[in-house]
C-alpha positions in Angstrom: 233.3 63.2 150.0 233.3 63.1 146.6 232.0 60.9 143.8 232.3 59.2 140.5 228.9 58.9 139.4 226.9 61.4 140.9 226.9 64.8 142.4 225.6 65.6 145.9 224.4 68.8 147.8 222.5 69.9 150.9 221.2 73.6 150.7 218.5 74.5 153.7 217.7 70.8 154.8 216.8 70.0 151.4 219.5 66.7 149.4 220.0 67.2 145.9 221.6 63.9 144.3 221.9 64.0 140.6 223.0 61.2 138.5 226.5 62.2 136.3 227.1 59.1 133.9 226.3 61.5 130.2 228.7 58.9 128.5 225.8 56.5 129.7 223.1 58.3 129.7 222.6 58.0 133.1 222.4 54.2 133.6 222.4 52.5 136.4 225.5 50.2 137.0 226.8 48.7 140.0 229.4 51.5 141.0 226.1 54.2 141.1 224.0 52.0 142.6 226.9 51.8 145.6 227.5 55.2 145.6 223.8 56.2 146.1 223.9 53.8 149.2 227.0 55.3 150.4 225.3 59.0 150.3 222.2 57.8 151.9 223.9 56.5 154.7 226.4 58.5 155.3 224.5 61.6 155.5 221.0 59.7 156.8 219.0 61.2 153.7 216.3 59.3 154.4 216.1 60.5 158.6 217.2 63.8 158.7 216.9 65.4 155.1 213.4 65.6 153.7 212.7 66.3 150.8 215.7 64.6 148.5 215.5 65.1 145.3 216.9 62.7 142.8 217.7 64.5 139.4 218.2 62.3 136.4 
């Protein structure tokens, strides 16, 4: 899936999410904060993938 407002990888059981808003410097608005919902649950970040790191 892809996104507006961040960018999302998996590499050896490890989540990469990093926010991608430069025009904003990175701000948190209402479209990020659903999109970082919609990664954590559709790929169960918080279950199956440990660490996830959260690059701002």
């Amino acid at each position: 899936m892809s996104y507006r407002t961040l960018l999302f990888d998996i590499a050896d059981h490890v989540a990469t999410i990093t926010l991608h808003r430069p025009d904003a410097a990175n701000g948190m608005n209402l479209e990020l904060a659903k999109e970082l919902m919609q990664v954590a649950l559709r790929h169960d970040v918080i279950r199956v993938l440990k660490p996830c790191y959260i690059n701002v």
